[in-house]
Structures are given as C-alpha cells and as structure tokens.
N, C-alpha and C positions, 0 to 999 in steps of 0.2 A: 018801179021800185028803186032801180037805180039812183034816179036823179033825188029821191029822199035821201039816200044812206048818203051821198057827195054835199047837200045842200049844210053840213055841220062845217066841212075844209072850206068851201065857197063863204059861208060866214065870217073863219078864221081871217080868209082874206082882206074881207069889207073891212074888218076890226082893225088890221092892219093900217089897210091904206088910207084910214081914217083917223086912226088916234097915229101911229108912231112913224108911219112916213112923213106925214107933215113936220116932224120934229128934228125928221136927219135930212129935211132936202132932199132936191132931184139929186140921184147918185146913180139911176142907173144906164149902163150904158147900150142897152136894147131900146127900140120900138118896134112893138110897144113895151112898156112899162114892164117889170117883172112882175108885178102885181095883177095887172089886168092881163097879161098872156096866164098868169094860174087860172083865174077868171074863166077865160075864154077856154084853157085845153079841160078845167072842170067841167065847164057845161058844153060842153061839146065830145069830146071823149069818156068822161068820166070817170075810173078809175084808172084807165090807162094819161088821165090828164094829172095825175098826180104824180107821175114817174117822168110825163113832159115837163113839171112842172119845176123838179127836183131838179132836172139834168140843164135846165133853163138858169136856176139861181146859183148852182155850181158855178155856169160857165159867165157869170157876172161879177168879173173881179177885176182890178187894175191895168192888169196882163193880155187880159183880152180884148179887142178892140171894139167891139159891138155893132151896128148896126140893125137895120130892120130884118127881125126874123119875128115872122107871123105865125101864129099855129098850125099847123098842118093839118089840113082838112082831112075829115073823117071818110076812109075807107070801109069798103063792107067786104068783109070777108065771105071770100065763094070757097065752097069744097067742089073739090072733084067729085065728078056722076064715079059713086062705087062700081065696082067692074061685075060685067055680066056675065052669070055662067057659072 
C-alpha cells in the first residue's frame, strides 16, 4: 500500500527532471543527481525517502562542496524480545 500512496512524489520527480531540469542545466553538485537520489530514497524507503530526500536538496547549495552520497540502504528494524515474567 505503501509504495501506492509514494508512487504521486515519485511522479512529482519524473515531471521535474523532465520538463524543468533540462531548462536550468546540470547544477547539482552530488552523485547522484538530486533528482534520481529522491528517486531512489522514494522507492526504496518510502516515506521515510521523503525526509532523505528533503535533507538531500537542502544540503545542495554553493557552499557545499558535494560529492558522491548514495542512498542509504534500507534497515529493518528489530524490537527487543519483551521481557519475561
């Protein structure tokens, strides 16, 4: 169900990197792309790929010097065995 309610922002993306990135040029200074990491942290995290995804084009400005920063692979969250007794 997930990946329905995320597949509208993954849209958002395509739309993007399709009609208005081509219009302002390569600008960004990650790889990958800041378009294809939202891409990537949507369909792979989910909704938690929208808070990577935000914290991502924040740090995409002048000042910062960029390099390759890839998505972070998805963990699975374990709970502690409840306690007995």
């Amino acid at each position: 169900m997930q990946r329905v309610t995320i597949w509208p922002l993954r849209a958002l993306v395509l739309i993007y990197r399709y009609t208005l990135s081509p219009l302002l040029g390569p600008r960004c200074r990650f790889y990958p792309s800041c378009s294809h990491y939202a891409e990537q942290a949507l369909a792979s995290h989910g909704w938690r790929g929208v808070w990577l995804a935000a914290k991502r084009v924040l740090r995409c400005h002048p000042w910062n010097a960029g390099g390759v920063d890839p998505v972070p692979p998805r963990t699975v969250a374990t709970r502690a065995p409840a306690p007995k007794g």
